[in-house]
DSSP file (Angstrom, degrees, kcal/mol; ACC not computed):
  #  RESIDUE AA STRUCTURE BP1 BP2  ACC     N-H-->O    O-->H-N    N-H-->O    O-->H-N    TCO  KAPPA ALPHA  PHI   PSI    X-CA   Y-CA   Z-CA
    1    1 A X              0   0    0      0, 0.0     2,-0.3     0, 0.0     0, 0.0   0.000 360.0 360.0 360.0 131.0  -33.4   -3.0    3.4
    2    2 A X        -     0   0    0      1,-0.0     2,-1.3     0, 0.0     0, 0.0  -0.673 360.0-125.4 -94.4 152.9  -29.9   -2.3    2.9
    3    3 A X        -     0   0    0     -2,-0.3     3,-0.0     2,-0.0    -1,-0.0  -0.578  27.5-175.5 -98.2 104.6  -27.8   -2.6    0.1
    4    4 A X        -     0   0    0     -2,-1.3     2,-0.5     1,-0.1     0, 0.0  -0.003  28.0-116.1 -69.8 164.5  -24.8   -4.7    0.7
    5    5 A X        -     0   0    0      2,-0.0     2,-1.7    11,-0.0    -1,-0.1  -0.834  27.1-110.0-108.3 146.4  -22.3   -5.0   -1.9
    6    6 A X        -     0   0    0     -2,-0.5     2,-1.5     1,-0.1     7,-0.0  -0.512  31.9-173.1-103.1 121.0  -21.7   -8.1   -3.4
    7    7 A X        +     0   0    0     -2,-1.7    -1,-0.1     1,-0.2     6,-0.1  -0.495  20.7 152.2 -82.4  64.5  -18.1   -9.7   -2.5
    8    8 A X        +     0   0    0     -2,-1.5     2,-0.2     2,-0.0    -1,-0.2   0.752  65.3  45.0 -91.0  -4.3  -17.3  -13.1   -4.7
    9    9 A X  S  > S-     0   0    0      1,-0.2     4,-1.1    93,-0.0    93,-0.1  -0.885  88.4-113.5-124.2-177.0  -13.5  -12.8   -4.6
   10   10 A X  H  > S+     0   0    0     91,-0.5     4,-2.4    -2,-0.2    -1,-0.2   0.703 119.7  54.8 -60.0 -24.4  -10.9  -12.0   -2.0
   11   11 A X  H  > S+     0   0    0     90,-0.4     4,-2.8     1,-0.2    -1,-0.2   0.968 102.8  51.9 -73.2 -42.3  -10.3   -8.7   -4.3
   12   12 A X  H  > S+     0   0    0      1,-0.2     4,-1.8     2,-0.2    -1,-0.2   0.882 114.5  46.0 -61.2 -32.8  -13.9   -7.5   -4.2
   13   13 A X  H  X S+     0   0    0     -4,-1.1     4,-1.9     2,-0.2    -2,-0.2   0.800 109.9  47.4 -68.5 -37.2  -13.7   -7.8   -0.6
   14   14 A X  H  X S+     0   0    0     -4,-2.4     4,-0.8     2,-0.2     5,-0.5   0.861 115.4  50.7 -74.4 -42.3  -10.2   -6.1    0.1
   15   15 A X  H >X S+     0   0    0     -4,-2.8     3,-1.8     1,-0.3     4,-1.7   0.974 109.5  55.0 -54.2 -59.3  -11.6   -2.8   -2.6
   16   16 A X  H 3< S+     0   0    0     -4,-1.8     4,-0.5     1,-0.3    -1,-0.3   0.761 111.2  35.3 -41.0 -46.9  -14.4   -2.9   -0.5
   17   17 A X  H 3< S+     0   0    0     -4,-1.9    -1,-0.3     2,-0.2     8,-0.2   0.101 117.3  58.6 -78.3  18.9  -12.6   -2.4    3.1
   18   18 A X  H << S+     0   0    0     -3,-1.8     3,-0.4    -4,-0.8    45,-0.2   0.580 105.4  46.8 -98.0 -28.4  -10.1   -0.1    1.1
   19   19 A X  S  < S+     0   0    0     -4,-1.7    44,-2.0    -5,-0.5    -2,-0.2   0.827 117.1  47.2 -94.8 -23.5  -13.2    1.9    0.3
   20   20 A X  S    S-     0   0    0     -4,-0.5    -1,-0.2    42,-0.2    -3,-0.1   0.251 103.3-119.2 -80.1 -18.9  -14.2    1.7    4.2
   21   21 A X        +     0   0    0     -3,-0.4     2,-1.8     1,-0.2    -3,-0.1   0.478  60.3 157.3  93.4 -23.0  -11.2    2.5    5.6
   22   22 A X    >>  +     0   0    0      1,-0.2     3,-3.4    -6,-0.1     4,-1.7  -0.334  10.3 170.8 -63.9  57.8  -11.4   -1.1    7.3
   23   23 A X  H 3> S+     0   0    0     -2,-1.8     4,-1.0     1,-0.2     3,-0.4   0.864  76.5  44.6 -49.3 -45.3   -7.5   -2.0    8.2
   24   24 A X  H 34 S+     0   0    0      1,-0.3    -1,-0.2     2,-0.2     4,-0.2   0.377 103.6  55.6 -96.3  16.3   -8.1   -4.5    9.9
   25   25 A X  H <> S+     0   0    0     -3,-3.4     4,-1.5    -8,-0.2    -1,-0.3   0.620 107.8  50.3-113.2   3.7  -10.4   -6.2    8.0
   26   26 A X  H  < S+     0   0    0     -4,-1.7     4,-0.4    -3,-0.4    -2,-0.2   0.631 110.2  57.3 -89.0  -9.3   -8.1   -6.3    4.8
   27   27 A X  T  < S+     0   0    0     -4,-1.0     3,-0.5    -5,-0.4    -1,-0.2   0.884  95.1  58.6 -52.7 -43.6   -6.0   -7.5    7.2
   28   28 A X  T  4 S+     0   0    0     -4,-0.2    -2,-0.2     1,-0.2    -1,-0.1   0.860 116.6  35.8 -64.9 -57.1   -8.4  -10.2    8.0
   29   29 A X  S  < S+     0   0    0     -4,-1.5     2,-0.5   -16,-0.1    -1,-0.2   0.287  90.6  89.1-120.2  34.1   -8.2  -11.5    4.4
   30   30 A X  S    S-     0   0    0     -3,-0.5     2,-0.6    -4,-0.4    74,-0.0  -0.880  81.2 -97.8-103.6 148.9   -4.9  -11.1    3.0
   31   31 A X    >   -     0   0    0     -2,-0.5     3,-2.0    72,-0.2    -2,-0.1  -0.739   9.3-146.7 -81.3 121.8   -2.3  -13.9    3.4
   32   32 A X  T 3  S+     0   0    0     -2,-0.6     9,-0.3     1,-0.3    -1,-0.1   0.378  98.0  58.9 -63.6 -34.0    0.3  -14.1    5.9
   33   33 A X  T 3  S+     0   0    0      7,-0.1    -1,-0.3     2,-0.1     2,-0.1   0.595  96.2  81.3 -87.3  -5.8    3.0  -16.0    3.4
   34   34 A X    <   -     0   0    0     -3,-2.0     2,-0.4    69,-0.0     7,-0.3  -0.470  68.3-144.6 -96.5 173.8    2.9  -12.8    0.7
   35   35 A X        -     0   0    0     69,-0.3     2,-0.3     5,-0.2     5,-0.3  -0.874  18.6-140.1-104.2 145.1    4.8   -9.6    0.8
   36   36 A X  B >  S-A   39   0A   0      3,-3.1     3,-7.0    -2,-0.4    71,-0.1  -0.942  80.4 -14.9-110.6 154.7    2.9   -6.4   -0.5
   37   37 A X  T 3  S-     0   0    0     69,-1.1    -1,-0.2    -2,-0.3     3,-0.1   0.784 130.8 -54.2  19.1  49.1    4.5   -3.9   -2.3
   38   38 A X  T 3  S+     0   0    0      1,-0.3     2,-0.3    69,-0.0    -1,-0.3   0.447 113.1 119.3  94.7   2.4    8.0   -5.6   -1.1
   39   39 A X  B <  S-A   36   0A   0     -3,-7.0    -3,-3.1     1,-0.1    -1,-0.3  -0.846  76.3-104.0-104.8 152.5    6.8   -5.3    2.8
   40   40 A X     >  -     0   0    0     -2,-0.3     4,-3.0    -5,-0.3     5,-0.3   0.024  46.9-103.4 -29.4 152.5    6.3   -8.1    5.3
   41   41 A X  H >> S+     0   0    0     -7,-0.3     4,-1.8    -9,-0.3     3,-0.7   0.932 122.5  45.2 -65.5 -81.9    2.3   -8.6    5.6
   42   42 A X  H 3> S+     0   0    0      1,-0.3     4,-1.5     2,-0.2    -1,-0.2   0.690 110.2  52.9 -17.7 -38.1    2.3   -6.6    9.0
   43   43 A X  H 34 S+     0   0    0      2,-0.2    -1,-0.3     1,-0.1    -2,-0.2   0.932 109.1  46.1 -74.6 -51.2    4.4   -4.1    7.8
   44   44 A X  H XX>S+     0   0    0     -4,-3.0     3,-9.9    -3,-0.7     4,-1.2   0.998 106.9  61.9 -31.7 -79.1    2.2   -3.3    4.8
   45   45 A X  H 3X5S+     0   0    0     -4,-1.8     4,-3.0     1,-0.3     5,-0.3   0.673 102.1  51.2 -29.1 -63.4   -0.8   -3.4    7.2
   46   46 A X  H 3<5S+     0   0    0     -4,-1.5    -1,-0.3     1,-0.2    -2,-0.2   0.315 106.6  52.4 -67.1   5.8    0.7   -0.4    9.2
   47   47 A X  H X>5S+     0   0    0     -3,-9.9     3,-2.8     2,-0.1     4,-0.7   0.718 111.9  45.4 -88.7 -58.5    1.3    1.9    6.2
   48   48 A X  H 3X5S+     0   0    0     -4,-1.2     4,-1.5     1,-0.4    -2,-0.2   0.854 108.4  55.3 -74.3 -28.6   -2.3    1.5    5.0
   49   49 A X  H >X<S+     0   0    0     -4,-3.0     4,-2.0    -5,-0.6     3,-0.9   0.966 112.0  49.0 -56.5 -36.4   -3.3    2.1    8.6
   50   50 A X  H <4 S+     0   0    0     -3,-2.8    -2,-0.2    -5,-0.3    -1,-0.2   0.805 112.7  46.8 -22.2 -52.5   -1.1    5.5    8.0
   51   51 A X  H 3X S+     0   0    0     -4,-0.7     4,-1.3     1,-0.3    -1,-0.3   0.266 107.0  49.5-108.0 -15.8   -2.6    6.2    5.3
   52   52 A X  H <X S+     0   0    0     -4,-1.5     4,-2.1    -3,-0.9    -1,-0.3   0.875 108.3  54.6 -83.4 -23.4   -6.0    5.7    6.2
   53   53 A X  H  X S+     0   0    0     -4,-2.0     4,-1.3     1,-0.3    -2,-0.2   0.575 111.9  53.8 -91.0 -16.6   -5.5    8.0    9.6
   54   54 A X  H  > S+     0   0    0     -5,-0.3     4,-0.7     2,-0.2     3,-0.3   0.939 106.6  49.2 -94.0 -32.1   -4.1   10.7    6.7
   55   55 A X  H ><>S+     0   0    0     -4,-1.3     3,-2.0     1,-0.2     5,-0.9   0.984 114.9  41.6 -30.9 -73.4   -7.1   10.2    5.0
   56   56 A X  H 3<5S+     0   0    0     -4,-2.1    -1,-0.2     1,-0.2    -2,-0.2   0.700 103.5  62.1 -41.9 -44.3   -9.0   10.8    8.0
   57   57 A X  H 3<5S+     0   0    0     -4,-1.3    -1,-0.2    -3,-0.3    -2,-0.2   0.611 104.7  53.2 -38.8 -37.7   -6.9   13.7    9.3
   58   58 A X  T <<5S-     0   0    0     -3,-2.0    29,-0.3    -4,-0.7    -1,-0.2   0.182 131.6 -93.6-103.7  -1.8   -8.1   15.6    5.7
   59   59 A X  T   5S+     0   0    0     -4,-0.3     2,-0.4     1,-0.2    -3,-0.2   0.958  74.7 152.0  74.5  36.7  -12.1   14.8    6.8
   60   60 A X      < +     0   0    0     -5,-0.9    -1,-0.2    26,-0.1    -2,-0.1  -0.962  27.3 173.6-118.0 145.0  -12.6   11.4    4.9
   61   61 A X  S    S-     0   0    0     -2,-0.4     2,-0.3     1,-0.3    -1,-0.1   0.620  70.7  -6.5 -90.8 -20.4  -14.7    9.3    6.1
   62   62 A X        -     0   0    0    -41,-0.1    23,-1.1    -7,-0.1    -1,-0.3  -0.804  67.3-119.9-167.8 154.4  -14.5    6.7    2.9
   63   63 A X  E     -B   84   0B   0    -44,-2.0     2,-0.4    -2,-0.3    21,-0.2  -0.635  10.4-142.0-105.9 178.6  -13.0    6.6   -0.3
   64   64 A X  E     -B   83   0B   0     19,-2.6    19,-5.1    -2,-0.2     2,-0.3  -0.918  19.3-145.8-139.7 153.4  -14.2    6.3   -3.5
   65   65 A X  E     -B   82   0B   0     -2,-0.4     2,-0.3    17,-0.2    17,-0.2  -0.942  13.2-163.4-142.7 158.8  -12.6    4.4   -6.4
   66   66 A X  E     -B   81   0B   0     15,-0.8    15,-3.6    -2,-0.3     2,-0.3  -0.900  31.3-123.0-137.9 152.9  -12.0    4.4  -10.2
   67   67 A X  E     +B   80   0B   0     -2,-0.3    49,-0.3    13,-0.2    13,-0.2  -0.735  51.4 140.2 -98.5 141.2  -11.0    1.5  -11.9
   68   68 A X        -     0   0    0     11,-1.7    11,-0.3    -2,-0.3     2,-0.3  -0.622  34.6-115.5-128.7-133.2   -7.5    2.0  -14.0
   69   69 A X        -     0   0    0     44,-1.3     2,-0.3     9,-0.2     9,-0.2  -0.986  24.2-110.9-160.0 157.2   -3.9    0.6  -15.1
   70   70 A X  B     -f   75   0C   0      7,-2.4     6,-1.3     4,-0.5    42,-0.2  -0.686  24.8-177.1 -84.0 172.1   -0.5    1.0  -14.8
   71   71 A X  S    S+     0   0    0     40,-0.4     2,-0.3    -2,-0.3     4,-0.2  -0.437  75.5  63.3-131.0  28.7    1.2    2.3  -18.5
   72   72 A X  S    S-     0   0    0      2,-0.1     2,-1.4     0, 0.0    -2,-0.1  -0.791 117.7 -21.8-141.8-161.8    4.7    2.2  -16.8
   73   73 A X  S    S+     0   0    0      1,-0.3    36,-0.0    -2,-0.3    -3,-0.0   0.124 140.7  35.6 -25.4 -23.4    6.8   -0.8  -15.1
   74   74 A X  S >  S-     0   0    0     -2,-1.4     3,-2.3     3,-0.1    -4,-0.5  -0.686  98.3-163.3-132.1  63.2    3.7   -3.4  -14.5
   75   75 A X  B 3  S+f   70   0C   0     -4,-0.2    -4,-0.2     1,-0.2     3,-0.1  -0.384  73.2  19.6 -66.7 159.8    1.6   -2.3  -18.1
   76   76 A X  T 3  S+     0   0    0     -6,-1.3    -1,-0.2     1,-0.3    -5,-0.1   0.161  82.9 154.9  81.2 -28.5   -1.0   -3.1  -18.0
   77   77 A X    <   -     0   0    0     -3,-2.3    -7,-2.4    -8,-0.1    -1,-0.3  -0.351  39.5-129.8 -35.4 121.5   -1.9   -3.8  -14.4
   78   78 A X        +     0   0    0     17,-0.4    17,-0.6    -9,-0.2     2,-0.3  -0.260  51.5 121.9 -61.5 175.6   -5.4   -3.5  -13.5
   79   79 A X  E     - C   0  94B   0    -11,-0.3   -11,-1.7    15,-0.3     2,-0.3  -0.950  43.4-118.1 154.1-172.4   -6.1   -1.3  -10.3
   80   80 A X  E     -BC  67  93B   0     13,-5.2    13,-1.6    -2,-0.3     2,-0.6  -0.956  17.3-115.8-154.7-175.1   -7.8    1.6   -9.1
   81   81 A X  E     -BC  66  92B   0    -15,-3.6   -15,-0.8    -2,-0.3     2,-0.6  -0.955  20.3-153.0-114.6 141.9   -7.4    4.8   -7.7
   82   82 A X  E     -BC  65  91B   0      9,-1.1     9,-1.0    -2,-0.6     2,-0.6  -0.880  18.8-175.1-121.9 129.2   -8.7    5.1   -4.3
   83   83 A X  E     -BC  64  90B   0    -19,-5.1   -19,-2.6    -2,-0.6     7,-0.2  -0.941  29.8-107.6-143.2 126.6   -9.7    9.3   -3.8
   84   84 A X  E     -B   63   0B   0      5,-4.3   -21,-0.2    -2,-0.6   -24,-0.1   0.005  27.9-125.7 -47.6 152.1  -11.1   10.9    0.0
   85   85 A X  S    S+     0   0    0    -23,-1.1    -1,-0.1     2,-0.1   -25,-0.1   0.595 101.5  17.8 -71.8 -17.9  -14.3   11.5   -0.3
   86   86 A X  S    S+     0   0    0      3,-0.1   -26,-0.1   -28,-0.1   -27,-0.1   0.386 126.5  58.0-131.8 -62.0  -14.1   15.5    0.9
   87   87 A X  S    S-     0   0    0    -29,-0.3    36,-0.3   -28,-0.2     3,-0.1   0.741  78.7-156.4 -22.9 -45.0  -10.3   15.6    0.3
   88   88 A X        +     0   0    0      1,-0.2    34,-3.6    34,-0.1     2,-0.3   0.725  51.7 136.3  67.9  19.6  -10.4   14.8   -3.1
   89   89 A X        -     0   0    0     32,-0.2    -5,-4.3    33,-0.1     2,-0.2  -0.811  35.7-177.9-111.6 141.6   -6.6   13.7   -2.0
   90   90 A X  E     -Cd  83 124B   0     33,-2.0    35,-1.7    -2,-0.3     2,-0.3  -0.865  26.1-149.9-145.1 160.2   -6.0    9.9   -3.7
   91   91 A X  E     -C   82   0B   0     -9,-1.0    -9,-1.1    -2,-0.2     2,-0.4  -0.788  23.9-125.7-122.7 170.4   -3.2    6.9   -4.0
   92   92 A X  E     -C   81   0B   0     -2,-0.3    17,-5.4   -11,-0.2     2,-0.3  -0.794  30.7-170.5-120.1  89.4   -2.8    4.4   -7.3
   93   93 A X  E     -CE  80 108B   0    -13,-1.6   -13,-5.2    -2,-0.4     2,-0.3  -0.708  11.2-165.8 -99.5 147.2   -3.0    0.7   -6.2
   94   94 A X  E     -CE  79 107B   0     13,-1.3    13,-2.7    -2,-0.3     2,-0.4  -0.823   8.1-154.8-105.6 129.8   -2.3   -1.9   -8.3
   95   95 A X  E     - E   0 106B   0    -17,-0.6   -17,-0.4    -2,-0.3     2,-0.3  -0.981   0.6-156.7-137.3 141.0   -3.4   -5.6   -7.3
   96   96 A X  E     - E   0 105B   0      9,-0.8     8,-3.2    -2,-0.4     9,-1.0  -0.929  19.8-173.4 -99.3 143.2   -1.7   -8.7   -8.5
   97   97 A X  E     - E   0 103B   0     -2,-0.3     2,-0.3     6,-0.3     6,-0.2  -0.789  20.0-120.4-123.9-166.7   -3.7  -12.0   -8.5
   98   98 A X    >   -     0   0    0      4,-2.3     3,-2.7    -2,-0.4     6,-0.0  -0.686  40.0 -98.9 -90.6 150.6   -3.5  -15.6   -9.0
   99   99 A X  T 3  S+     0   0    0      1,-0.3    -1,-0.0    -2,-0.3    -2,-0.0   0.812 124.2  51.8 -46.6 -27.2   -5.3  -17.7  -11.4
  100  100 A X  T 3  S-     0   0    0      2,-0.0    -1,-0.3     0, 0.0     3,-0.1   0.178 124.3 -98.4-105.0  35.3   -7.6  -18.6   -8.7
  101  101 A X  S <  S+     0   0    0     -3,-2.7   -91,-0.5     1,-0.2   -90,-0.4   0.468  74.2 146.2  74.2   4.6   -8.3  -15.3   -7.5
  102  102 A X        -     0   0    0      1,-0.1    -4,-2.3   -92,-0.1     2,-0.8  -0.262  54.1-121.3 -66.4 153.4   -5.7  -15.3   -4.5
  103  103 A X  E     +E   97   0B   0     -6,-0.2    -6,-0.3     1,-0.2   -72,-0.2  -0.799  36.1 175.9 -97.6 125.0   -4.3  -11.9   -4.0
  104  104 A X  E     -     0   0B   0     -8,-3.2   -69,-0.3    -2,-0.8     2,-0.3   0.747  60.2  -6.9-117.2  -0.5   -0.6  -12.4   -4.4
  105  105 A X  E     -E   96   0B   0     -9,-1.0    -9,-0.8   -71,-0.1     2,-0.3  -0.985  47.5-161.7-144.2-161.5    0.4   -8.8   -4.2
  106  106 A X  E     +E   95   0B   0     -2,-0.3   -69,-1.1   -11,-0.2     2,-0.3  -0.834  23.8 160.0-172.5 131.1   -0.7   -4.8   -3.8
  107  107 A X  E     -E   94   0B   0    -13,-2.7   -13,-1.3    -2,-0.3     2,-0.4  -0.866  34.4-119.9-142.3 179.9    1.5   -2.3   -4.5
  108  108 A X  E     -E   93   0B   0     -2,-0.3     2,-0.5   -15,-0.2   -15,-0.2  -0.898  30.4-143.2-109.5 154.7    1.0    1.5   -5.4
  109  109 A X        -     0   0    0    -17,-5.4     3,-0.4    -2,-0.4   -17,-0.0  -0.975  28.6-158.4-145.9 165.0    2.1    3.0   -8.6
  110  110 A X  S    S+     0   0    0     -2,-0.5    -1,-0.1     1,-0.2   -40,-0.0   0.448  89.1  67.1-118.1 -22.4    3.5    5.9   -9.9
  111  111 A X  S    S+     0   0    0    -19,-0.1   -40,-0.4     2,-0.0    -1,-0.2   0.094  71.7 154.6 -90.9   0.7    2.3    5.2  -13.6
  112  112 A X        +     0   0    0     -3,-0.4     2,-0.2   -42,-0.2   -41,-0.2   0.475  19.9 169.9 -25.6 175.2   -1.5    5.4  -13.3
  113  113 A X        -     0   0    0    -43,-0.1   -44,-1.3   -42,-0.0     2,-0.6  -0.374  17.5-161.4-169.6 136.0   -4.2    6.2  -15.7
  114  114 A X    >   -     0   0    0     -2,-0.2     3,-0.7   -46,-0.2   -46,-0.2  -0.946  20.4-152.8-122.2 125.8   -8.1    5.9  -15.3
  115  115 A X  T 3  S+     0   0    0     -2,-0.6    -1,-0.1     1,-0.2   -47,-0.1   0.918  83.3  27.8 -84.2 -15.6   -9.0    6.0  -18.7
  116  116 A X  T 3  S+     0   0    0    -49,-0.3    -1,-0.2    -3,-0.1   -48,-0.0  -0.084  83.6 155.9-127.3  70.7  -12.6    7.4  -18.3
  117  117 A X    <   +     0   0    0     -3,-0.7     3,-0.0     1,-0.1   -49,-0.0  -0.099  24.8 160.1 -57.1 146.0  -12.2    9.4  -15.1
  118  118 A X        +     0   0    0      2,-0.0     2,-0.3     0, 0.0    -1,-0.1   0.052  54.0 112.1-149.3  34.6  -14.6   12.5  -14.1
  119  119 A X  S    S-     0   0    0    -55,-0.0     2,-0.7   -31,-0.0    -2,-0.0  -0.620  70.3-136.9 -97.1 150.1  -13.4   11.9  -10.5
  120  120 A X        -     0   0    0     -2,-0.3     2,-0.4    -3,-0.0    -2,-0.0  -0.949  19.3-162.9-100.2 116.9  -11.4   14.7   -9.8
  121  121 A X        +     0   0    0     -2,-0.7   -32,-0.2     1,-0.1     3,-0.1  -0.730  19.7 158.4-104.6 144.9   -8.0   14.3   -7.9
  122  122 A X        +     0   0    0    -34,-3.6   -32,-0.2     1,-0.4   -34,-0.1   0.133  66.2  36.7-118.4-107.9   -5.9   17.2   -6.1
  123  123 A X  S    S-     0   0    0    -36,-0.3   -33,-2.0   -34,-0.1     2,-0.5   0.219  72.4-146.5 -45.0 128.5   -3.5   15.8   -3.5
  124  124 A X  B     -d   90   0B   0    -35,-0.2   -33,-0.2    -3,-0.1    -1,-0.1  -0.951  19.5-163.2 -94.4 116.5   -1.4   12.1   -4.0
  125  125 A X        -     0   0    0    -35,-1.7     2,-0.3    -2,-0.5   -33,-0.1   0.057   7.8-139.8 -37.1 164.8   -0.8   10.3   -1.4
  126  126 A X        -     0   0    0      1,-0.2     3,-0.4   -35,-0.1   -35,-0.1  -0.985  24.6-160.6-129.7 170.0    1.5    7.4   -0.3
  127  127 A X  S    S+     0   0    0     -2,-0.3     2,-1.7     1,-0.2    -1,-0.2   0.896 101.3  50.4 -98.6 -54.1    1.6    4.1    1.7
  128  128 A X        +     0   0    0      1,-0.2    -1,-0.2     4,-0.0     4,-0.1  -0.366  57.6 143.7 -68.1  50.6    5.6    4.5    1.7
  129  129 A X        +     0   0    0     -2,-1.7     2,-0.3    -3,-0.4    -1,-0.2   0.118  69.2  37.8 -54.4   3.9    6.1    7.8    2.8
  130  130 A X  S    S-     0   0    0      2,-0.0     2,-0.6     0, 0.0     0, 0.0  -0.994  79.7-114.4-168.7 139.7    9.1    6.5    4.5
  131  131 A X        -     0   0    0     -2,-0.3     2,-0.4     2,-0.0    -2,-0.1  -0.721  27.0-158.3 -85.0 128.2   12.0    4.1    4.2
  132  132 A X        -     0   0    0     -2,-0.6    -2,-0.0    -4,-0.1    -4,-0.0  -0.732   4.6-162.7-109.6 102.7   12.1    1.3    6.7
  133  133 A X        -     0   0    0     -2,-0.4    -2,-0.0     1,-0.1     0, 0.0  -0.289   9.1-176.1 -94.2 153.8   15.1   -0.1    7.2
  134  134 A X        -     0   0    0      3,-0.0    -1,-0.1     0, 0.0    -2,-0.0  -0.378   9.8-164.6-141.6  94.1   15.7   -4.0    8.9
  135  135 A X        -     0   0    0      1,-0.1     3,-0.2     2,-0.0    -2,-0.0   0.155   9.9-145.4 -97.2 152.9   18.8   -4.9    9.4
  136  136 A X  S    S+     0   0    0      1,-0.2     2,-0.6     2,-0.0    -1,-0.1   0.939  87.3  28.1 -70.2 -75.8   19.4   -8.4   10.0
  137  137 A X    >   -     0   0    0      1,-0.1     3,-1.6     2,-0.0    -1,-0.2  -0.847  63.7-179.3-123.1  89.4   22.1   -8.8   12.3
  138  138 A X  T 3  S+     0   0    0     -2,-0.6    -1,-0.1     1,-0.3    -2,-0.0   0.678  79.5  67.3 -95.2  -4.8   22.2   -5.3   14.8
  139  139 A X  T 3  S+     0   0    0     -3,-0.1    -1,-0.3     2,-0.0     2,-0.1   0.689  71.8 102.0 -42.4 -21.5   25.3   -6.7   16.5
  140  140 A X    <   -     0   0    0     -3,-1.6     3,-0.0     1,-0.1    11,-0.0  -0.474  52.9-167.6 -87.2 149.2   27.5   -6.6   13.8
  141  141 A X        +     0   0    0     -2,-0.1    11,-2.6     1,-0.1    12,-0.5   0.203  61.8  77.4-125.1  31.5   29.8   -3.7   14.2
  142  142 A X  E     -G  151   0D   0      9,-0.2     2,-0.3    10,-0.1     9,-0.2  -0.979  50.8-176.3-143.0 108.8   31.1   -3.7   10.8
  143  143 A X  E     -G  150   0D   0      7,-1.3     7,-1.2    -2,-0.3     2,-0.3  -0.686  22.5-131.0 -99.5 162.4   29.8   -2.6    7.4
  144  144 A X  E     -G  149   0D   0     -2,-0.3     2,-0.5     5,-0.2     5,-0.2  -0.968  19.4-176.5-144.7 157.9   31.5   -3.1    4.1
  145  145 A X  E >   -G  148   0D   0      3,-1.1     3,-1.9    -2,-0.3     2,-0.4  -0.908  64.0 -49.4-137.8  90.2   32.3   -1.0    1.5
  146  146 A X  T 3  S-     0   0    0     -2,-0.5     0, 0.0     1,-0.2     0, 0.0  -0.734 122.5 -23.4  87.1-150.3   34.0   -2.6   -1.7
  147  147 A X  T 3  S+     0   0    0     -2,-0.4     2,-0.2    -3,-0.1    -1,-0.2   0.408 126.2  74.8 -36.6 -29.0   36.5   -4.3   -0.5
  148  148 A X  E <   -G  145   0D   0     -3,-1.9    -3,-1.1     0, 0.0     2,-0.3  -0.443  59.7-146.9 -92.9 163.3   37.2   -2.7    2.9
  149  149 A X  E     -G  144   0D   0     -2,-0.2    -5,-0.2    -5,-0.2     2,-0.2  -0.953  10.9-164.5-148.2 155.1   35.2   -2.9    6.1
  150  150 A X  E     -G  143   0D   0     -7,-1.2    -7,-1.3    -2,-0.3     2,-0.3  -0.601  31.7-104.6-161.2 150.2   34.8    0.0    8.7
  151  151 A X  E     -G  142   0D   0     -9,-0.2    -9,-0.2    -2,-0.2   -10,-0.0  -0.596  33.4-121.8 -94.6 147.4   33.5   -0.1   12.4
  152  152 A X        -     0   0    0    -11,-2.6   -10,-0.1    -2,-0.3    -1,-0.1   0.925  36.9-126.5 -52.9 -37.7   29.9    1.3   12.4
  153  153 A X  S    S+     0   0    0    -12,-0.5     4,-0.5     4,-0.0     3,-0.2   0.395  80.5 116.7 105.2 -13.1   31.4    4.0   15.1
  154  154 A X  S    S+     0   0    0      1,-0.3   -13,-0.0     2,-0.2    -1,-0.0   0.568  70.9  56.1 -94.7  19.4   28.4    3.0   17.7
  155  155 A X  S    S+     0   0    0    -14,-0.2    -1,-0.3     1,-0.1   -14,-0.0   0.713 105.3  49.4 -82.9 -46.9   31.0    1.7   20.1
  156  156 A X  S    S+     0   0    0     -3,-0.2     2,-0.2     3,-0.0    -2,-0.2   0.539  84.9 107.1 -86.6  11.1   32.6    4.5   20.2
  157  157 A X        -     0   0    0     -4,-0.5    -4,-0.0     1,-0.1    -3,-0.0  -0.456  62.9-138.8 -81.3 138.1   29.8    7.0   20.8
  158  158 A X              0   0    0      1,-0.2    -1,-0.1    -2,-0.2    -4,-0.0   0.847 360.0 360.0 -72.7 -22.8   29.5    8.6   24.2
  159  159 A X              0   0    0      0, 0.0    -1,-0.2     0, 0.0    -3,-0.0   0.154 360.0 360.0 -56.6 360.0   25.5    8.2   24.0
């Protein structure tokens, strides 16, 4: 007999494939209309895929989690810290939900604290290791600055 864990909200279910490594199945059960931590759902997905393949990279197979809070910009936030299993290398997610248990965001934060920890953490991670920019309108050949506006230059490039 195995022991399953038992999953009655969407949250217990996303912590659980956070703790698994499982992109695509927190994929599976987040909603399509939210942004997380300020990214398109899709976009999101493919940091946390990153970030699980750096996990992986460091020899963990699963992570392991301690329940905290932020103390800085969202106090109070529940969350948890999610920390490799051999790595010991860990991120600090924050999840927002709705009164009916919808996940309406997930972000990481920089503010953490697990107040009775005996997990030991070395390395911090991140899911936004990187800026993505997405520009709107990549025709335009004109940015502005103040008042003025300047050609971008990529007209004139020999490349």
């Amino acid at each position: 007999m195995t022991n399953r864990p038992v999953l009655k909200t969407q949250l217990d279910a996303v912590i659980h494939f956070i703790t698994k490594m499982d992109v695509d199945m927190v994929s599976t059960l987040l909603n399509d209309k939210y942004t997380f931590q300020d990214f398109s759902k899709s976009l999101f997905i493919r940091k946390l895929g990153d970030l699980f393949w750096e996990f992986s990279q460091m020899g963990d197979f699963q992570l392991l989690k301690e329940r905290g809070e932020c103390y800085g910009c969202s106090c109070g936030v529940k969350g948890y810290t999610f920390i490799g299993n051999k790595s010991r290398s860990y991120i600090d997610i924050v999840f927002i939900e709705s009164e009916d248990n919808e996940i309406l965001d997930i972000y990481e934060c920089g503010e953490f604290f697990n107040k009775a920890s005996k997990i030991r953490k070395k390395n911090r991670l991140y899911l936004d290791k990187y800026v993505d920019f997405e520009f709107e309108d990549e025709d335009d050949d004109y940015y502005e600055d103040g008042d003025d506006q300047f050609l971008d230059g990529d007209d004139d490039m020999p490349f």
